[in-house]
C-alpha positions in Angstrom: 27.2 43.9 17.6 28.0 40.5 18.0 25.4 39.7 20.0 23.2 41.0 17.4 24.4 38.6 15.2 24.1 35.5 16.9 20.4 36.5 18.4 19.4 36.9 14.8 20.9 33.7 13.7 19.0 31.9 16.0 15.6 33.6 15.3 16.5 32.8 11.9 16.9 28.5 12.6 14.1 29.1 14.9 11.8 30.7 12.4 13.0 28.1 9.3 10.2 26.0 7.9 10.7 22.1 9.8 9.1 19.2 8.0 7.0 17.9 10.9 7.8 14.4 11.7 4.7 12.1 12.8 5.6 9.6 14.8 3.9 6.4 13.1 3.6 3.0 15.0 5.6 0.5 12.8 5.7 -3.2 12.6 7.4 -5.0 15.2 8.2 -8.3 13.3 11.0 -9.4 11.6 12.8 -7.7 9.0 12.2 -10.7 6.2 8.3 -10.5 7.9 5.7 -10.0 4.6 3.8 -6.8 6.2 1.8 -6.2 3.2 0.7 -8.1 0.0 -1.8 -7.6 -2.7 -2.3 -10.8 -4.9 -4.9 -10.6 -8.0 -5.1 -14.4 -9.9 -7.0 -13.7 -13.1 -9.4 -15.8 -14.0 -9.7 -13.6 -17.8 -8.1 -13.8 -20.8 -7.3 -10.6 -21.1 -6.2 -9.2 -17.5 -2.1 -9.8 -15.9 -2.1 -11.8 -13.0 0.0 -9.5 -9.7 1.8 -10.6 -6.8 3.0 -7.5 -4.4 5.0 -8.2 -1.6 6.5 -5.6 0.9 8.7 -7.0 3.8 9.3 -5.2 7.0 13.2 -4.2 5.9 11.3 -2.4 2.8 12.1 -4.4 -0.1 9.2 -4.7 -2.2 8.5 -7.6 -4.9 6.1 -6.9 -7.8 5.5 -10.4 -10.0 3.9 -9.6 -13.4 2.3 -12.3 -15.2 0.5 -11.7 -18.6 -2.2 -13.9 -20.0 0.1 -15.4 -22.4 2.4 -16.9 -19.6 5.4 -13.9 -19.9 6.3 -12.7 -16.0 8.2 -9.9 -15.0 9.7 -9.6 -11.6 10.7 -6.3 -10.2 12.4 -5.5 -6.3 13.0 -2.4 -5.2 13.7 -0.7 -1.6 10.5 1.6 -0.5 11.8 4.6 1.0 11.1 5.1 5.0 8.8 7.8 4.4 6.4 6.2 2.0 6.5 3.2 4.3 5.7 4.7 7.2 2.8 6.7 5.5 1.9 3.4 3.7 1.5 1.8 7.4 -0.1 4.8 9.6 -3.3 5.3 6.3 -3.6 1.2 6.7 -3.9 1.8 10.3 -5.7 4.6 10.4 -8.4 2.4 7.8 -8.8 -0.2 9.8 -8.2 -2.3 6.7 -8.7 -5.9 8.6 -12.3 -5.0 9.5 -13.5 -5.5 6.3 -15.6 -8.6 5.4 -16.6 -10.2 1.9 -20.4 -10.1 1.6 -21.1 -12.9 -1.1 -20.0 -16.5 -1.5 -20.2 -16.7 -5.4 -18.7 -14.6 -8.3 -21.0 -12.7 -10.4 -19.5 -14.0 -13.6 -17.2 -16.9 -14.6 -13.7 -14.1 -15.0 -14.4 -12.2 -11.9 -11.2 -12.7 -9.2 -10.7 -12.9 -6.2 -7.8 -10.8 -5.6 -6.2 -10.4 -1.5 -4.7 -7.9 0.8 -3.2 -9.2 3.5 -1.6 -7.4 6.3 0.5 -8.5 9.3 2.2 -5.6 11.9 2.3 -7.8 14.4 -0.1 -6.2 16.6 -2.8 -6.6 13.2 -2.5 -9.7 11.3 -5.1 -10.5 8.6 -6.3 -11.8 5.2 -9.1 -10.1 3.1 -10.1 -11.4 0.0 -12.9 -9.6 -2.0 -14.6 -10.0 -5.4 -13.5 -7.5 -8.2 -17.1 -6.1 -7.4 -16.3 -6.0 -3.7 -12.9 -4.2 -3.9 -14.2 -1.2 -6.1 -16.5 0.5 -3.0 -16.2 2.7 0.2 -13.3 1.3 3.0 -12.2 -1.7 0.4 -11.6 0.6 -2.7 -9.6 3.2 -0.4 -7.2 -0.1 1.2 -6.5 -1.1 -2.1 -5.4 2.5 -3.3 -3.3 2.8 -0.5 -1.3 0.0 -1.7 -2.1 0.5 -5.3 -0.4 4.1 -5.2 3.1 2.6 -3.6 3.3 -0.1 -5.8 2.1 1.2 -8.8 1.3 -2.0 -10.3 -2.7 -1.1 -10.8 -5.8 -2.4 -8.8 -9.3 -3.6 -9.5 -10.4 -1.2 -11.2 -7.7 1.4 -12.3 -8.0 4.3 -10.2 -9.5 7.8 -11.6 -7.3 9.9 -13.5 -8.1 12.2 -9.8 -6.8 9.6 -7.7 -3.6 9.5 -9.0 -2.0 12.7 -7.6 -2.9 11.9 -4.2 
C-alpha cells in the first residue's frame, strides 16, 4: 500500500504546474553599471522633465522635474523577474539599431528625449524626436521601459497598452 502512496505522490509533484524559467542573457558589468536609462528634457511649458536610471544591482532612480522647478526623486529595487524580462524584450528589439532620421525639430517644444543601453556585450545611445519615438521599433523600446518605470513616455501609451 505504501508503495502506492509514494508512486502517487510523485506523479502528483510530477504533474504540478512549474513556472518555466527562461534562461535570459544578463549584463555582465558592474553592479553600480547604468544598464538602462530614459532621459526626456522638456523644452515646453507644460510637460515634466524625467530622468530613469536602472543600474545592474536593480536599483532604479526616477527624477521628476515639473515646469515650475519642483523635483521629485524616487529609488526603488526592480525585482529579478521584471529585470530579466526588461533585458531579454530589449534584446530581443534590437533597440540600438535604431537611427534618428532628421536633424531639426518640427517645432520649437519638441524634445529630444534618450534611451540608452549598456549590457556590456550592447552599449549604445539613441536619441529621437518626440515625433521619432511614437512609431514602429522606437515606440515599442520606449514602452518596454516605460511599463517598468511607470514614469510615462512620449506619448502616453494607449489605455490597451497598459495591461501588457
Amino acid at each position: 500500500m505504501w508503495k502506492v502512496v509514494v508512486c502517487a505522490t510523485a506523479l502528483l509533484w510530477g504533474c504540478t504546474g512549474k513556472e518555466r524559467k527562461v534562461e535570459v542573457e544578463l549584463p555582465q558589468v558592474a553592479p553600480d553599471t547604468v544598464v538602462v536609462s530614459w532621459s526626456v528634457v522638456s523644452r515646453s511649458s507644460d510637460r515634466d522633465s524625467l530622468h530613469v536610471v536602472l543600474d545592474a544591482a536593480r536599483e532604479m532612480n526616477v527624477t521628476n522635474r515639473s515646469p515650475d522647478g519642483t523635483m521629485i526623486n524616487v529609488v526603488h529595487t526592480v525585482s529579478e523577474k521584471d529585470y530579466a524580462k526588461l533585458v531579454a524584450s530589449l534584446r530581443a528589439l534590437d533597440c540600438c539599431s535604431l537611427q534618428s532620421t532628421s536633424k531639426e525639430r518640427t517645432h520649437p517644444g519638441e524634445a529630444r528625449p534618450q534611451l540608452e543601453i549598456n549590457f556590456g556585450d550592447v552599449d549604445c545611445e539613441i536619441e529621437l524626436w518626440d515625433r521619432e519615438w511614437r512609431e514602429g521599433l522606437a515606440r515599442e523600446c520606449g514602452f518596454t521601459f516605460a511599463r517598468l518605470h511607470q514614469s510615462g513616455f512620449v506619448p502616453d501609451p494607449p489605455v490597451d497598452d497598459l495591461s501588457q
